[in-house]
MIVEXMI-94445 format. One record per residue: residue in one letter; x, y, z of N, C-alpha, C, O in turn. Coordinates in steps of 0.2 Angstrom, whole numbers, padded with zeros to 4 digits, always signed. Example, Ala and Ser with C-alpha at 12.3 -4.5 7.8 and 13.67 -1.06 7.14 Angstrom:
a+0066-0028+0039+0062-0022+0039+0066-0016+0039+0071-0017+0042s+0064-0011+0035+0068-0005+0036+0064+0000+0039+0067+0006+0040
! end
This chain:
x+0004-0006+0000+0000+0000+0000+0004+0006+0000+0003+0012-0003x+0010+0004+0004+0013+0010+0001+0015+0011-0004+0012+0015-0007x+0022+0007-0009+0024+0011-0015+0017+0011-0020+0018+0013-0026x+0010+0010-0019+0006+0012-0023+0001+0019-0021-0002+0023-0024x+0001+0017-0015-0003+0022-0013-0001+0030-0007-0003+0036-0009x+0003+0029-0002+0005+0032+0004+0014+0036+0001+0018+0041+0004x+0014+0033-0004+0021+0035-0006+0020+0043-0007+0014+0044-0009x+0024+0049-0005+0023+0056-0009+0025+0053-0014+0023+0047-0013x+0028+0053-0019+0027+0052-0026+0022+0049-0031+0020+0051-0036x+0020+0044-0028+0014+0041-0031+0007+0045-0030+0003+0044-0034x+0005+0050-0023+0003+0054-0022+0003+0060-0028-0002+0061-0033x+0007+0064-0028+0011+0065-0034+0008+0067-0041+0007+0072-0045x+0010+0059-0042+0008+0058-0052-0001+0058-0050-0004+0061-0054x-0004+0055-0045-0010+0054-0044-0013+0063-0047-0018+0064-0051x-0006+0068-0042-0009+0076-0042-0011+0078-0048-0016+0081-0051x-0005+0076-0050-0004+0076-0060-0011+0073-0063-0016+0077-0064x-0011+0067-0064-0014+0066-0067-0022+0066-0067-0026+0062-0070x-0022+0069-0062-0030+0072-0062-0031+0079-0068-0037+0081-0069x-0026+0082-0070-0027+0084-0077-0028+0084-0082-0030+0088-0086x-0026+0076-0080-0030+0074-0089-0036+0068-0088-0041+0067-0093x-0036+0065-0081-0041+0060-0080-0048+0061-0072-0047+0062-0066x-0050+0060-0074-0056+0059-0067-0053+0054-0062-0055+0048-0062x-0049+0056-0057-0047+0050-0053-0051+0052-0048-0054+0058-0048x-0051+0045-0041-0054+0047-0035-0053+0052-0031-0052+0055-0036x-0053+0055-0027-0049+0061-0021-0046+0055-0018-0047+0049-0018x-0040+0060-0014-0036+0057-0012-0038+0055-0005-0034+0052-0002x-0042+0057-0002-0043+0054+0005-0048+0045+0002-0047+0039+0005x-0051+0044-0002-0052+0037-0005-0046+0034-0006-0045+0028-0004x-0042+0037-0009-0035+0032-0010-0031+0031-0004-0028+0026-0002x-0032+0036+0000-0027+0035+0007-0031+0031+0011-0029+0029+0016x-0040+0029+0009-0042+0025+0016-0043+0017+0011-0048+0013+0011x-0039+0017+0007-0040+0010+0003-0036+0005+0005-0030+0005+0005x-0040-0001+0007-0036-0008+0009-0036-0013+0005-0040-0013+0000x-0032-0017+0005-0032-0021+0000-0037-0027-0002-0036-0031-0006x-0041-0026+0003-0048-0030+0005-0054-0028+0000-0058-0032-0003x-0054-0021+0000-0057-0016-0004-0057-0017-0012-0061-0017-0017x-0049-0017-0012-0045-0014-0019-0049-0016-0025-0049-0013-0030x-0053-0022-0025-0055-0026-0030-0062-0021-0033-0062-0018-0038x-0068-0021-0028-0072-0018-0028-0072-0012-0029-0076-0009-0032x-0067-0009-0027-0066-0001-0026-0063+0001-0034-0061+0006-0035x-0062-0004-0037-0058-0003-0043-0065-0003-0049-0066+0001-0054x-0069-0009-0047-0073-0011-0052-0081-0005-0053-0085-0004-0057x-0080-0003-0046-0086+0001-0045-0088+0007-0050-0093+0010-0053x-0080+0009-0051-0082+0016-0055-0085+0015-0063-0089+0019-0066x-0083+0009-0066-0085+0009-0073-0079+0005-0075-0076+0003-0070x-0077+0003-0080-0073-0001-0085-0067+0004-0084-0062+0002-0080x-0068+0010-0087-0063+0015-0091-0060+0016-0085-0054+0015-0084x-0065+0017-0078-0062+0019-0072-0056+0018-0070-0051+0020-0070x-0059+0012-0068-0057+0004-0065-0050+0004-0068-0045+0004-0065x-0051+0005-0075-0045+0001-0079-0037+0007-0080-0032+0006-0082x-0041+0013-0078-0035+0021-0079-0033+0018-0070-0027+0015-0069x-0037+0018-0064-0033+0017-0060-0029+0012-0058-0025+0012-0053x-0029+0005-0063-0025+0002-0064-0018+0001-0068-0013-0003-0068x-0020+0006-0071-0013+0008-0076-0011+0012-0071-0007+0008-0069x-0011+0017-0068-0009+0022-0063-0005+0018-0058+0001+0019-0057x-0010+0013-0055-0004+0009-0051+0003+0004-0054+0009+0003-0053x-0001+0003-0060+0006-0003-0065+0012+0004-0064+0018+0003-0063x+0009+0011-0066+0015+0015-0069+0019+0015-0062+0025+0013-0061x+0015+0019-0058+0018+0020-0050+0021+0015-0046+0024+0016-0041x+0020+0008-0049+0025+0002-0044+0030+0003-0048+0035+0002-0044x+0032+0004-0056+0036+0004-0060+0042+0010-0057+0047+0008-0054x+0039+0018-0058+0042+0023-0056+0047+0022-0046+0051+0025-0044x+0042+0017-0044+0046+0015-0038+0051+0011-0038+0055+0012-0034x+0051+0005-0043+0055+0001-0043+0063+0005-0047+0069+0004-0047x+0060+0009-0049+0065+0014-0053+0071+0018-0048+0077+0017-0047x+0065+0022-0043+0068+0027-0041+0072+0022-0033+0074+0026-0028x+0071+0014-0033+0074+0011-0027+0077+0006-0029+0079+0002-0025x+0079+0005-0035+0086+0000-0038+0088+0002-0045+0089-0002-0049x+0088+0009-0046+0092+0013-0050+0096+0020-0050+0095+0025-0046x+0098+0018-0054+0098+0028-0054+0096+0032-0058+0097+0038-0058x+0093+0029-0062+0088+0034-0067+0082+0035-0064+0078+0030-0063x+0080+0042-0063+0075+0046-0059+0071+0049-0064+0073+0052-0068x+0064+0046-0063+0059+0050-0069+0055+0056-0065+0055+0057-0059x+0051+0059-0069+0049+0061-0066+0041+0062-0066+0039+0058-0071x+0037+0066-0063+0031+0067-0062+0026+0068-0066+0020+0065-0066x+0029+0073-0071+0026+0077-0076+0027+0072-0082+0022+0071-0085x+0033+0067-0085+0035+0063-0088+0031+0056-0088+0030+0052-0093x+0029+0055-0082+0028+0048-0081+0020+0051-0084+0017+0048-0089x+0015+0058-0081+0008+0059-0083+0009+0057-0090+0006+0052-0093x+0013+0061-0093+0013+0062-0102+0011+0056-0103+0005+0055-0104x+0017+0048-0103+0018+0043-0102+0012+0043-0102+0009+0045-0108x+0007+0040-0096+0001+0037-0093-0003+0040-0100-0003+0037-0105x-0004+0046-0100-0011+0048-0105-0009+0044-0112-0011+0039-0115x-0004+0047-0113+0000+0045-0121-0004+0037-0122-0009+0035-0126x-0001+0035-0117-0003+0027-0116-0008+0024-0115-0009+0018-0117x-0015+0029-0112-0021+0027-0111-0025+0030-0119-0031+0028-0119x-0025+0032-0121-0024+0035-0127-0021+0030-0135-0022+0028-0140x-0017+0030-0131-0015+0021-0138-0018+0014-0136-0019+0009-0140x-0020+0016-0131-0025+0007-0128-0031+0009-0132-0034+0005-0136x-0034+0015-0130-0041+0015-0132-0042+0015-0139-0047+0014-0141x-0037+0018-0144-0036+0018-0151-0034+0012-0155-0034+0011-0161x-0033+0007-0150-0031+0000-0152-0038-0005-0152-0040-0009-0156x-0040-0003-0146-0047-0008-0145-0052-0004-0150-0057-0008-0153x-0052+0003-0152-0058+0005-0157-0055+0004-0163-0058+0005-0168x-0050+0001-0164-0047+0000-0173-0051-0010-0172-0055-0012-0176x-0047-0014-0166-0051-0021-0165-0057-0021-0168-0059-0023-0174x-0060-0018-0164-0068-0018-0165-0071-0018-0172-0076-0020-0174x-0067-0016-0175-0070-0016-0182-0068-0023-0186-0068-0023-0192x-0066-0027-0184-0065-0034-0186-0067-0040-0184-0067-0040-0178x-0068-0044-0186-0071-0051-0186-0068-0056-0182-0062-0056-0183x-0071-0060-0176-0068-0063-0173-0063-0067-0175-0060-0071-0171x-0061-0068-0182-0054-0070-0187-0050-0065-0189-0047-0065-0195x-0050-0062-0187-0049-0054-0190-0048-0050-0194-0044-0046-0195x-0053-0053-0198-0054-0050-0206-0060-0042-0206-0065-0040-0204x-0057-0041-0208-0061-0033-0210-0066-0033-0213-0066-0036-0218x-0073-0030-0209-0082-0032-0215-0079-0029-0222-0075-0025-0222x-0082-0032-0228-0083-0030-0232-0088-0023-0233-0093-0022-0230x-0085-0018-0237-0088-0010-0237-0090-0012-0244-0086-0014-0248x-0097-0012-0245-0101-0014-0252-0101-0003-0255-0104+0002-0252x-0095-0003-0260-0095+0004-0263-0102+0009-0264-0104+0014-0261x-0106+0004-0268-0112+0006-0271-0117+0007-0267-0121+0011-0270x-0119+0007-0259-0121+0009-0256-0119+0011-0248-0122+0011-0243x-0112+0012-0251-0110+0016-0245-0108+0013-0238-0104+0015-0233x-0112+0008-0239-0111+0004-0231-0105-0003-0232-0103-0007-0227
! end
């Protein structure tokens, strides 16, 4: 709970990244147990669920960084990061979507357009 959540740093990118995404408030994230996590992840919706999941993948990452390296990233770098990257997931799953569970592309009939 800590390097995801009680860390200032992970605090932090959370500060950040509330400029580009709808996160919880931080008194949620600070009264969260790992009892919770599952439910408290699923409740918000899909999208939700699935950004504070990337947020923690980024933040356990950004710690294991800044405590068995020496390369320091930083706050502002990791947000860009997360959005960049929540942004190429969802452009990947809406390119999917248009494909056939063999994944072949519908045919587009010229003549009428569809």
């Amino acid at each position: 709970m800590h390097a995801l959540v009680r860390c200032p740093h992970a605090g932090a990118l959370r500060q950040r990244m509330r400029h580009e995404w709808s996160l919880p408030d931080e008194e949620q994230f600070n009264s969260l147990s790992m009892e919770k996590l599952l439910g408290w992840i699923l409740d918000p919706g899909v999208d939700a669920g699935a950004r504070v999941l990337l947020l923690f993948w980024r933040t356990g990452y950004i710690r294991n960084n800044l405590t068995h390296t020496i390369d320091k990233l930083s706050v502002f770098g990791s947000a860009r990061f997360l959005a960049k990257y929540w942004t190429e997931l969802c452009s990947t799953q809406h390119q999917r979507s248009s494909f056939d569970s063999k994944g072949k592309e519908p045919l587009v009939d010229s003549r009428s357009g569809s």
